[in-house]
C-alpha atoms as a printed R data frame, in Angstrom:
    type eleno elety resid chain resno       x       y       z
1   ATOM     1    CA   UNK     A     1 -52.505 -79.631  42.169
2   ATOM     2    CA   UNK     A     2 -53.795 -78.241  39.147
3   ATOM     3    CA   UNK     A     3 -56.283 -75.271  39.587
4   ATOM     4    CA   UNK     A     4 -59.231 -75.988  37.387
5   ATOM     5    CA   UNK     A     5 -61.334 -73.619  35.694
6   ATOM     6    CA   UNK     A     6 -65.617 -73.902  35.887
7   ATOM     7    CA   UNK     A     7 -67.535 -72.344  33.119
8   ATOM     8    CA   UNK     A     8 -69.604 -70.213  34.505
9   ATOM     9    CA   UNK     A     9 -71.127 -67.961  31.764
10  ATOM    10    CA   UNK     A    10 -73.038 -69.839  30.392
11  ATOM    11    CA   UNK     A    11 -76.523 -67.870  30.366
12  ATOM    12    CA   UNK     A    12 -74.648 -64.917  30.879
13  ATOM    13    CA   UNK     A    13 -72.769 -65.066  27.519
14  ATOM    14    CA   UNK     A    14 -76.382 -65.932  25.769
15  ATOM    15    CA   UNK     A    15 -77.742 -62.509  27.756
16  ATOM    16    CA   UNK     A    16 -74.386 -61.043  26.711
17  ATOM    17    CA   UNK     A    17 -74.488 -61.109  23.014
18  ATOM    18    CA   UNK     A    18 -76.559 -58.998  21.021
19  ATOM    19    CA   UNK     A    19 -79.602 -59.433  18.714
20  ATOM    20    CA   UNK     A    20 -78.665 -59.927  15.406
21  ATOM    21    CA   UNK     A    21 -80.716 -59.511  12.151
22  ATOM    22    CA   UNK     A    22 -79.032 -61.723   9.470
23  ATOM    23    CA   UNK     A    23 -80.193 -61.231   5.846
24  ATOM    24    CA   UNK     A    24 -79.435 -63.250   3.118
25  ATOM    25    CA   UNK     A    25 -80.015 -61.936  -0.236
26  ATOM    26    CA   UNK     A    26 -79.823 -64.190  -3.098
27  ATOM    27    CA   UNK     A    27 -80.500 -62.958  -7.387
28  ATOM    28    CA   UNK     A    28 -79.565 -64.368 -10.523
29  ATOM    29    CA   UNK     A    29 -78.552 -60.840 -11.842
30  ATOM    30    CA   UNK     A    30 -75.524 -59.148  -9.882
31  ATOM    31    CA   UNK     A    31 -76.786 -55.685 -10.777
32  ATOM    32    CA   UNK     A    32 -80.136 -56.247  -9.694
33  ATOM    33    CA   UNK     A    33 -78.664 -57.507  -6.638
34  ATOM    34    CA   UNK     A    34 -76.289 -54.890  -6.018
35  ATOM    35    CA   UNK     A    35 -79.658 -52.791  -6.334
36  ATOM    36    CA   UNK     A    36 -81.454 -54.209  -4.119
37  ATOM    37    CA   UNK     A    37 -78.717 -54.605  -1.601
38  ATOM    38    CA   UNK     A    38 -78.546 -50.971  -1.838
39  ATOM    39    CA   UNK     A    39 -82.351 -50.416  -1.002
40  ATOM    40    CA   UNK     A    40 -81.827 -52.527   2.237
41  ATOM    41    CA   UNK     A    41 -78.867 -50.247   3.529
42  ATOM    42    CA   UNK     A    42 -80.470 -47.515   2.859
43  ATOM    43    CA   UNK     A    43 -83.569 -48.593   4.697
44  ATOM    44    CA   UNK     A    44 -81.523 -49.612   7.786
45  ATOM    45    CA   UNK     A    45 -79.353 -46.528   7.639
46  ATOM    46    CA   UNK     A    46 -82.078 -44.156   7.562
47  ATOM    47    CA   UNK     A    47 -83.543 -45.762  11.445
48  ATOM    48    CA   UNK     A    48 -79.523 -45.159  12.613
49  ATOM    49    CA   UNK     A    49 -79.404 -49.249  12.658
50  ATOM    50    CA   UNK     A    50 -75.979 -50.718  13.570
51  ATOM    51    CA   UNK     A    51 -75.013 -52.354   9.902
52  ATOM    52    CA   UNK     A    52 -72.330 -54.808   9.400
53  ATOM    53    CA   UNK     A    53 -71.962 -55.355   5.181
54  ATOM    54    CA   UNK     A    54 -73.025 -56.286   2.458
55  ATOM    55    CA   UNK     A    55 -70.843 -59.115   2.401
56  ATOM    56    CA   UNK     A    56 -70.229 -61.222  -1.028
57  ATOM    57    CA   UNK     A    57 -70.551 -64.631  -0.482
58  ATOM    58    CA   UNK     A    58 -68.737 -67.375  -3.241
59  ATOM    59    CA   UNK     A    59 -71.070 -67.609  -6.413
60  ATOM    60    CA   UNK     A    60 -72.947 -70.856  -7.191
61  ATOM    61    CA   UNK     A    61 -71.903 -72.336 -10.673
62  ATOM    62    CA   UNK     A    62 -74.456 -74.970 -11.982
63  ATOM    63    CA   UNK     A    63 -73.687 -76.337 -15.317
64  ATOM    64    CA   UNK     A    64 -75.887 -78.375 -17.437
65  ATOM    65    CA   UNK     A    65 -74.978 -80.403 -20.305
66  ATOM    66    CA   UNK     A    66 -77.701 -81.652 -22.760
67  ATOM    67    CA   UNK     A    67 -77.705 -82.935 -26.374
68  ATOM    68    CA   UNK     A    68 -78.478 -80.730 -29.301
69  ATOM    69    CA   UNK     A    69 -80.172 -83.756 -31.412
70  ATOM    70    CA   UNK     A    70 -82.624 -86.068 -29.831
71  ATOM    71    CA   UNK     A    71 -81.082 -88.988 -31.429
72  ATOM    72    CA   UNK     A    72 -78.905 -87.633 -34.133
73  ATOM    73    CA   UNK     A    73 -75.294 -86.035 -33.394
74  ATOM    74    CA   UNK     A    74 -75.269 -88.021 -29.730
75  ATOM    75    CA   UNK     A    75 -71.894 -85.896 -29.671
76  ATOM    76    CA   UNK     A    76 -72.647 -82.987 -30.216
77  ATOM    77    CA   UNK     A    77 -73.801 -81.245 -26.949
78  ATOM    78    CA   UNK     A    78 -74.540 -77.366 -25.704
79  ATOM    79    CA   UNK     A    79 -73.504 -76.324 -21.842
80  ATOM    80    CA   UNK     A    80 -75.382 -73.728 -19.804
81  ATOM    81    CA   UNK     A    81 -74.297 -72.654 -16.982
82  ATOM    82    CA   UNK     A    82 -76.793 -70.797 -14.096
83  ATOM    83    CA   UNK     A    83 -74.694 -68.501 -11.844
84  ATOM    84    CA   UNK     A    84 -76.546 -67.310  -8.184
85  ATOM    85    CA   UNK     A    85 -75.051 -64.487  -6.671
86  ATOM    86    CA   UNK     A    86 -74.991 -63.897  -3.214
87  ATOM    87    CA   UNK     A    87 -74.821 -61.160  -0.169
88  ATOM    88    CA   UNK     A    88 -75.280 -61.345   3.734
89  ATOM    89    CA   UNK     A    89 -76.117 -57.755   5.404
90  ATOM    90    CA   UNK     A    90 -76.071 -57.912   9.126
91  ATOM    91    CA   UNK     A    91 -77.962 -55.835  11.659
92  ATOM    92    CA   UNK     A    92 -77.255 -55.407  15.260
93  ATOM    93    CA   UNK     A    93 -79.785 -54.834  18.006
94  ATOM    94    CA   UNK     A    94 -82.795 -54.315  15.479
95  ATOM    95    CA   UNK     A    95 -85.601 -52.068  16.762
96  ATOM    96    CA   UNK     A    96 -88.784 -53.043  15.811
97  ATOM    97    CA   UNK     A    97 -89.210 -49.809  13.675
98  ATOM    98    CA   UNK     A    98 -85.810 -51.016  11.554
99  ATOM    99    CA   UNK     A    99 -88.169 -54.475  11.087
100 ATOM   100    CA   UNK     A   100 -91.194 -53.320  10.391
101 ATOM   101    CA   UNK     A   101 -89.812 -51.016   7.583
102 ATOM   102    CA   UNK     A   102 -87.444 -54.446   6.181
103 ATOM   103    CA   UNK     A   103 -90.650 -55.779   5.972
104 ATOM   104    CA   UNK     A   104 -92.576 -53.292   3.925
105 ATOM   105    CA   UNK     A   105 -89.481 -52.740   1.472
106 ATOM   106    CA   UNK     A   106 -90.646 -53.550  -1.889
107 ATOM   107    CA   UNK     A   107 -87.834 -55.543  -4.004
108 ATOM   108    CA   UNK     A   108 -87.989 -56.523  -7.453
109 ATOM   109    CA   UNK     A   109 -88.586 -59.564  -8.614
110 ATOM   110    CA   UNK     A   110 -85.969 -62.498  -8.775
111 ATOM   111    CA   UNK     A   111 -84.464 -61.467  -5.565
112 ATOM   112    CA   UNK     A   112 -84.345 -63.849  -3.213
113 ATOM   113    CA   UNK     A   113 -84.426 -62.904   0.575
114 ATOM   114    CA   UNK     A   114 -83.973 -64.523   3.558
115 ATOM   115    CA   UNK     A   115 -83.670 -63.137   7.520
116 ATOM   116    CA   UNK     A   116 -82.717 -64.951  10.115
117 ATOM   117    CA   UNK     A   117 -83.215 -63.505  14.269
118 ATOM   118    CA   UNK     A   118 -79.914 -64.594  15.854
């Protein structure tokens, strides 16, 4: 006979796991990034918040091709490539004084942000 094994934990692994913040920060400009990156974990740091990162995620390459003459030359083209860069900061057990002050952060333009409750 083969013993068999019940899950059990279900709503205790969902009670088990902590809050997480997840934001995703997203610029066309790495050093503006980096910047504002830096604004965030400073933020978090000064409420003692539990903070896992930044970590760099893969960078988005979009190339376009396009003609240089609208009817003249059909070969001969320019390419421009658009390049997103791209970090995820994670915060553990978020107090509502580590949100409220996320939220009143003032970033420069051309960042991107996104947060996520998980």
């Amino acid at each position: 006979m083969a013993a068999t094994k019940t899950k059990k934990t279900t709503k205790a692994a969902h009670e088990e796991t902590p809050n997480k913040l997840r934001i995703r920060v997203r610029a066309y400009e790495h050093k503006l990034l980096d910047t504002s990156v830096k604004q965030i974990m400073d933020t978090a740091l000064r409420y003692e918040a539990n903070v896992q990162g930044p970590i760099p995620l893969p960078t988005e390459h979009t190339k376009y091709t396009v003609n240089r003459g609208a009817f003249i030359d059909k070969n001969a083209r320019e390419q421009f490539e658009m390049r997103v860069h791209k970090r995820v900061i994670d915060i553990v057990n978020p107090t509502p004084k580590i949100i409220e002050a996320l939220t009143s952060l003032s970033l420069p333009s051309g960042v991107n942000i996104e947060v996520k409750m998980m």
